[in-house]
C-alpha positions in Angstrom: 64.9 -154.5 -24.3 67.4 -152.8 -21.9 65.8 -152.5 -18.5 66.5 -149.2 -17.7 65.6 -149.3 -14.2 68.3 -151.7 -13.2 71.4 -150.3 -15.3 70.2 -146.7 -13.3 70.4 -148.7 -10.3 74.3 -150.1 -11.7 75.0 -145.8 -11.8 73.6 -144.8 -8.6 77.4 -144.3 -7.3 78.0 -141.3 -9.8 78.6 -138.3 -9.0 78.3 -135.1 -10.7 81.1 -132.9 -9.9 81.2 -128.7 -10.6 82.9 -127.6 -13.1 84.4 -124.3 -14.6 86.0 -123.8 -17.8 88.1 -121.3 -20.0 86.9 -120.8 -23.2 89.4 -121.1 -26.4 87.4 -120.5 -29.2 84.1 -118.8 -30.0 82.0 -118.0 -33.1 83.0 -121.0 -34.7 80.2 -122.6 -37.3 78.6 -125.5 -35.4 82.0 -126.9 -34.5 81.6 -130.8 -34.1 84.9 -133.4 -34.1 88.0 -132.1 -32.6 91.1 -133.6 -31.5 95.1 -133.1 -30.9 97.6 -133.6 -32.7 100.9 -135.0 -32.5 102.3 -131.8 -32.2 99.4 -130.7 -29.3 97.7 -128.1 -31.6 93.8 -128.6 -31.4 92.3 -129.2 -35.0 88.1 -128.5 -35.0 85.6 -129.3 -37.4 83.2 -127.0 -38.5 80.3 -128.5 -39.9 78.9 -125.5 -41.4 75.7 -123.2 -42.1 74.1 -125.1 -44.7 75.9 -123.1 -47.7 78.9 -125.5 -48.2 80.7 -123.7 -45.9 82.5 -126.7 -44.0 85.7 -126.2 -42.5 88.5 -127.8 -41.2 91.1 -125.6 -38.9 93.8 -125.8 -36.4 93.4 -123.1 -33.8 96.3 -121.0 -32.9 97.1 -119.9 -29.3 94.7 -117.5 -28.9 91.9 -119.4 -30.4 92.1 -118.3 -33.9 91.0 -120.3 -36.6 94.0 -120.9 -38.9 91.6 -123.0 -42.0 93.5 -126.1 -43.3 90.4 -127.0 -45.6 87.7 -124.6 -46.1 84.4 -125.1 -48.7 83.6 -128.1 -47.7 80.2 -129.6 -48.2 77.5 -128.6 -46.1 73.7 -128.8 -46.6 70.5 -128.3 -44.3 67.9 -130.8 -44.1 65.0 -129.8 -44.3 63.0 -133.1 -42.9 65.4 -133.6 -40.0 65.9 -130.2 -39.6 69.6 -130.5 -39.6 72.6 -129.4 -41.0 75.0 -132.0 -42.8 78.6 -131.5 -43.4 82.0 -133.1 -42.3 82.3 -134.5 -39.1 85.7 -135.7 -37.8 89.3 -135.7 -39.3 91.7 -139.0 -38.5 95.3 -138.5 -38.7 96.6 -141.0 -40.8 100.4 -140.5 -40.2 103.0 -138.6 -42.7 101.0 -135.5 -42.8 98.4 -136.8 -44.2 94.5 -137.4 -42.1 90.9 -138.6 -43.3 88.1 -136.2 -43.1 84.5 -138.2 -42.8 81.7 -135.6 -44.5 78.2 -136.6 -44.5 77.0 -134.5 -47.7 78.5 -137.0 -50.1 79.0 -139.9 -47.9 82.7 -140.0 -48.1 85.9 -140.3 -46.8 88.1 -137.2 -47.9 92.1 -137.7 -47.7 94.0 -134.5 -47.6 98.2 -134.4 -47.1 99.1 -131.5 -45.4 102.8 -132.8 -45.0 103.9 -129.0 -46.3 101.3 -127.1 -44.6 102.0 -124.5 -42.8 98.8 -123.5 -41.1 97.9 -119.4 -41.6 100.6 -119.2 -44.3 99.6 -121.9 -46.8 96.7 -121.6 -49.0 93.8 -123.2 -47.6 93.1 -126.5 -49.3 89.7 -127.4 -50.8 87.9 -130.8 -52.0 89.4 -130.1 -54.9 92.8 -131.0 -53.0 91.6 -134.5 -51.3 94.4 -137.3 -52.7 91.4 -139.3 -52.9 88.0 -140.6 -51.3 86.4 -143.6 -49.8 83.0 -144.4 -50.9 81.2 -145.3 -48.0 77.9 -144.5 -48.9 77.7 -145.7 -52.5 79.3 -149.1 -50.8 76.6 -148.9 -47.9 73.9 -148.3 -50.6 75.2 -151.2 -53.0 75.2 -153.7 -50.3 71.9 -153.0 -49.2 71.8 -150.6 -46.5 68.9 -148.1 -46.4 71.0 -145.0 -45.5 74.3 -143.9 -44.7 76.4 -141.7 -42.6 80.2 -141.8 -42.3 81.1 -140.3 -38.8 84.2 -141.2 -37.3 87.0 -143.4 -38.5 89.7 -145.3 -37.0 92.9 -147.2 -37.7 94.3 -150.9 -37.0 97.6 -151.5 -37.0 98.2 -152.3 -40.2 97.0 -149.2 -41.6 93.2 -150.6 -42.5 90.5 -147.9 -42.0 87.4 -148.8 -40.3 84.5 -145.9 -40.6 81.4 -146.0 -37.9 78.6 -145.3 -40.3 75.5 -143.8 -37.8 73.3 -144.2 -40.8 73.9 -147.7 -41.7 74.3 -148.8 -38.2 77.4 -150.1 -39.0 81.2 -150.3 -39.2 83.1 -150.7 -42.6 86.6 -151.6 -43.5 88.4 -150.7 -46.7 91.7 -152.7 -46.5 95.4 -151.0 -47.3 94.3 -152.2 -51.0 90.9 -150.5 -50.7 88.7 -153.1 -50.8 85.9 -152.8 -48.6 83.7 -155.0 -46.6 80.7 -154.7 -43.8 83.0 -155.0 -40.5 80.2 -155.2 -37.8 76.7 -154.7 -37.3 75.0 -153.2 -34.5 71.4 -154.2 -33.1 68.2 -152.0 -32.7 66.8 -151.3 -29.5 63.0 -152.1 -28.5 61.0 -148.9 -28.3 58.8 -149.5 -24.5 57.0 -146.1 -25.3 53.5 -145.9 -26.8 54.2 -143.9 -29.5 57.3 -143.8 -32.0 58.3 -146.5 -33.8 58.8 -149.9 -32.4 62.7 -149.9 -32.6 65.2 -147.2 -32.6 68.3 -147.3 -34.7 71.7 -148.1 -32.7 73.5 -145.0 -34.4 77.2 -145.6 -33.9 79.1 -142.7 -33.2 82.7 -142.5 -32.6 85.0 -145.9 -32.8 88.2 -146.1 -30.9 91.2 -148.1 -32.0 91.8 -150.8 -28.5 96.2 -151.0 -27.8 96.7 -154.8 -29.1 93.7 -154.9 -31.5 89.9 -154.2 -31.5 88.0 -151.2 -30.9 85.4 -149.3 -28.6 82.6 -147.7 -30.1 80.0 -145.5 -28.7 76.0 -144.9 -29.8 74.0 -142.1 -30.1 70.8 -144.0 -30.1 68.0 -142.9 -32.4 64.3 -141.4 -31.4 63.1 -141.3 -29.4 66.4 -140.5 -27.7 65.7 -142.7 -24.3 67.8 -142.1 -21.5 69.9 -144.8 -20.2 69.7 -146.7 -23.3 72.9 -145.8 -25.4 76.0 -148.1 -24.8 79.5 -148.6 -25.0 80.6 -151.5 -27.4 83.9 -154.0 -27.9 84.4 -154.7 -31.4 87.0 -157.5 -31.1 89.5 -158.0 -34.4 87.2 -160.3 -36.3 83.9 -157.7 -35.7 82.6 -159.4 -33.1 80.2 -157.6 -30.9 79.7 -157.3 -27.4 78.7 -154.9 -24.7 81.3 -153.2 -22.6 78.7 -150.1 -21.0 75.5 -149.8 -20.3 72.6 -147.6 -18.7 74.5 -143.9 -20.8 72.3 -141.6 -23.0 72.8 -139.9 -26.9 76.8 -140.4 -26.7 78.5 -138.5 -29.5 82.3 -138.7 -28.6 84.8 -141.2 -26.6 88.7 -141.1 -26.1 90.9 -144.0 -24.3 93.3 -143.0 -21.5 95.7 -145.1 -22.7 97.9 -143.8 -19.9 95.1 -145.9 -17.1 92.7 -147.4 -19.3 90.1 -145.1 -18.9 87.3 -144.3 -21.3 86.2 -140.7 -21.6 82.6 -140.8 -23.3 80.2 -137.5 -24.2 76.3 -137.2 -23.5 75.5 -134.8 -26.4 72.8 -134.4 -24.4 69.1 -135.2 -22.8 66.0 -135.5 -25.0 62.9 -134.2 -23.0 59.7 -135.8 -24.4 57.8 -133.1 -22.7 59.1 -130.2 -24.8 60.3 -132.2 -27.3 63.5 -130.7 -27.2 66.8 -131.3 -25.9 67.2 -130.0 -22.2 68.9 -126.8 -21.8 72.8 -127.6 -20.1 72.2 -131.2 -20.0 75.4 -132.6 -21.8 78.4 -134.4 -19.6 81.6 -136.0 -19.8 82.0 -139.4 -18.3 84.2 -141.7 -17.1 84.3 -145.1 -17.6 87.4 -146.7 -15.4 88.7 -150.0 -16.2 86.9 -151.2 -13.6 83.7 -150.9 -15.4 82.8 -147.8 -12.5 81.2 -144.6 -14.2 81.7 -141.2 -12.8 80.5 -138.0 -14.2 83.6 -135.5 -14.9 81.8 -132.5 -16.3 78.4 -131.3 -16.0 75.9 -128.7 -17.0 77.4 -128.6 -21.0 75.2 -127.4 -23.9 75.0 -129.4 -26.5 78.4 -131.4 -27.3 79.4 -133.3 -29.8 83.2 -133.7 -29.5 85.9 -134.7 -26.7 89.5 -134.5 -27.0 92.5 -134.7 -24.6 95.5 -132.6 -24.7 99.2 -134.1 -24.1 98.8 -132.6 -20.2 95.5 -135.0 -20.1 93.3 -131.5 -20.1 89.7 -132.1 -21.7 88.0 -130.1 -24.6 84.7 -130.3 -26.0 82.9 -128.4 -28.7 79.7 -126.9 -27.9 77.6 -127.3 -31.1 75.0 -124.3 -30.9 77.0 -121.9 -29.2 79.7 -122.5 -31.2 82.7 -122.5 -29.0 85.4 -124.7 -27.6 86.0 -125.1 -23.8 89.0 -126.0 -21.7 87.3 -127.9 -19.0 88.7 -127.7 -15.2 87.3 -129.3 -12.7 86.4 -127.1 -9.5 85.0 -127.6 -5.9 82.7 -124.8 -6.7 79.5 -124.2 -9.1 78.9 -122.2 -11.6 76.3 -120.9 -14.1 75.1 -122.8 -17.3 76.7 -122.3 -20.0 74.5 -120.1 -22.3 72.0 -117.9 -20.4 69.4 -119.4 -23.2 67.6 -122.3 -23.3 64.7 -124.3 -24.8 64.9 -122.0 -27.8 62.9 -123.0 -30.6 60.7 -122.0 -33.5 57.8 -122.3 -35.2 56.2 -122.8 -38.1 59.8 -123.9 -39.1 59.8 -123.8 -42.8 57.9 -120.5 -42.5 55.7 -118.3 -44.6 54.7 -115.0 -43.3 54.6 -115.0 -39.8 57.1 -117.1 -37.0 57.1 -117.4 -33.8 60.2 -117.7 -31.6 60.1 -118.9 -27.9 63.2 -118.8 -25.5 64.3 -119.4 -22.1 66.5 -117.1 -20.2 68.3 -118.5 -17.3 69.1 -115.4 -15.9 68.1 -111.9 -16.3 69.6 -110.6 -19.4 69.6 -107.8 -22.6 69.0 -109.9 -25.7 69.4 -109.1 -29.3 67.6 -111.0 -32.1 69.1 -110.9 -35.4 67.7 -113.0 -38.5 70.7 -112.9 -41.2 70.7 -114.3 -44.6 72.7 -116.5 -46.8 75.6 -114.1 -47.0 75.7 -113.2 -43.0 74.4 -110.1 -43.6 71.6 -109.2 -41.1 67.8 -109.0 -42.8 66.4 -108.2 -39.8 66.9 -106.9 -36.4 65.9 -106.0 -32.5 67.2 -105.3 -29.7 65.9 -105.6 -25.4 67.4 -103.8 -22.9 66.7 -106.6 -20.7 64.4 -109.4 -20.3 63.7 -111.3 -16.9 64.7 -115.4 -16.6 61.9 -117.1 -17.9 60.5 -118.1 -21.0 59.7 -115.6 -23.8 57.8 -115.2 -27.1 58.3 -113.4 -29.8 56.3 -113.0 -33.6 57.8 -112.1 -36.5 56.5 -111.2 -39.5 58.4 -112.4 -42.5 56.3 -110.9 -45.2 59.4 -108.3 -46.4 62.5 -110.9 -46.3 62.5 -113.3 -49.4 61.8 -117.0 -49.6 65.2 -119.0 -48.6 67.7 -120.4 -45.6 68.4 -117.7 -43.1 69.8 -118.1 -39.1 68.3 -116.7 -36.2 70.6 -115.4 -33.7 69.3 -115.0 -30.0 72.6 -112.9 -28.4 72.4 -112.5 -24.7 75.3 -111.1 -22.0 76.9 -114.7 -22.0 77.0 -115.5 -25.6 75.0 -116.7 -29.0 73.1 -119.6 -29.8 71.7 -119.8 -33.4 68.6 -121.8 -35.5 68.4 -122.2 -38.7 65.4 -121.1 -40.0 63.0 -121.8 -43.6 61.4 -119.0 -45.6 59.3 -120.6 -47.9 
């Protein structure tokens, strides 16, 4: 069991510093990976509404979406009440990358050696040069569940896939024959209720210069602070701790430039609202010295990092749906979203929901509910509201059983649920 008290203890020398950013994109669909290229244009993941509606895009200079691959599988769950699509792409060199997708529990190749993004025809699955079969492996070899995530490289062109389901890496060779990699443990549960061990959940793994790789843990419920870690995987799969004492990391990049890591909290799981806490997500810093520092603060719900050729950080907000440019700053600023702790319930729903909200700051809000095709089913609109938190009943007696988003739009942006209509 990790004692949490002393690895807070090893911390106690961060530092949260302020920080501003510029935002590049907005009204994206639940962006998750991103990353640069070799020719420093941002590619971002969209993982979708739940209609198969997955995405793949580079963004242009003013933050456009120019789709690269569009259609892609995307699925709500309805027990974890969360959507599945594709996660990250990989660039795998001569124009060609690696798309993990969670729908199907593949791998997805694409070559996009003759793309030329906003003029070419976007690709769909159709397109993929072919698949790795990481699920129907993961399932054949008896693991309960799987989840390709993230992917990496070796030097010899063998692909190695952090599955967050399996708790697990695989390899498929250059021939693509696969085989369980590494295994990661489960971590004792010290709360009275839950079950006695979460699930490691391996998020992003990161190719080491000279062999090996880092990779990073979400941590399953119930979400405990300070008990996510940083692992070496050395060439053979051997596993050993290299950070300790982080929480719910989704994202990591090497500095290859000094060593550093770069590592993302998605965010902090409060037991007491059973929620994740409003502008609770970070970027850290892991120097080679094993110190941890806190780069970025007061972020809403991230799930990807990347790091431009200037060494300029950029993480996708999930519910707002946006990409920042962080800078760092001497000075503070406001949270990110002026909403927080926003949440529904019943969620499926039959005639009547109820909606509860927090606003951070004084603030008009609009309240749309739109259906499967975006169009809005329902609608209403507040001058202005106070900060605080805030209820609201609808009745759902006129709009038809299905999927449908709830849109809670204040003066500093969006931030959307997905909501059940049985």
């Amino acid at each position: 069991m990790k004692n949490i008290i002393l690895l807070s203890l090893l911390i106690l020398a961060q530092i949260t510093q302020a920080q501003t950013y510029t935002v590049v994109a907005e009204n994206l669909r639940l962006p998750t990976g991103i990353r640069f290229d070799s020719q420093n244009r941002l590619w971002v993941v969209e993982s979708g509404y739940g209609f198969n509606d997955g995405a793949v895009s580079i963004l242009d200079s003013n933050g456009t979406p120019l789709p690269v691959v569009v259609g892609l599988p995307s699925v709500f769950d309805t027990i974890s009440q969360e959507n599945v699509g594709p996660w990250h792409t990989c660039d795998l060199g001569n124009g060609k990358f690696g798309l993990t997708e969670g729908v199907t529990g593949q791998v997805l190749n694409f070559d996009v050696s003759g793309f030329t993004p906003g003029v070419s025809i976007p690709l769909t699955v159709s397109d993929t040069l072919g698949t790795l079969e990481v699920a129907a492996y993961a399932i054949a070899h008896n693991f309960i569940e799987s989840d390709p995530y993230t992917m990496a490289l070796d030097a010899a062109g063998n692909v190695y896939v952090a599955d967050a389901a399996a708790n697990a890496i695989i390899k498929s060779d250059v021939n693509g024959q696969m085989s369980t990699f590494a295994t990661f443990p489960v971590i004792t549960n010290p709360l009275p209720f839950g079950p006695p061990f979460s699930d490691a959940v391996p998020t992003r793994i990161v190719a080491k210069p000279g062999g090996g790789f880092y990779v990073c843990q979400l941590t399953g419920f119930p979400f405990l602070d300070g008990a996510a870690s940083v692992f070496n995987v050395d060439a053979n799969g051997n596993v050993s701790t290299y950070a300790t004492g982080l929480t719910l990391l989704t994202d990591m990049l090497l500095d290859e430039n000094t060593g550093d890591l770069y590592v993302v909290q998605f965010g902090r799981f409060d037991l007491n609202i059973f929620d994740f806490e409003a502008n609770s997500a970070k970027v850290i810093r892991i120097k080679a010295n094993g110190e941890q520092e806190v780069v970025a603060g007061n972020l809403n719900l991230v799930p990807g990092l990347a790091m431009d050729a200037e060494g300029n950080l950029y993480v996708s907000e999930l519910a707002s749906g946006r990409v920042l440019k962080l800078e760092t700053s001497t000075g503070s600023r406001e949270p990110s979203l002026a909403v927080s702790a926003f949440s529904m319930f019943p969620n499926p729903a039959t005639d009547l929901v109820k909606i509860n909200y927090t606003l951070e700051s004084k603030s008009s809000v609009n309240i749309n509910i739109l259906d499967v095709h975006g169009k809005i089913a329902y609608t209403e609109s507040i001058n202005l509201q106070e900060k605080g938190q805030h209820e609201i009943n609808f009745q759902l007696t006129s709009l038809p059983a299905g999927p449908y988003w709830v849109d809670i739009q204040t003066n500093r942006g969006t931030i959307t649920r997905q909501l059940l209509i049985h």
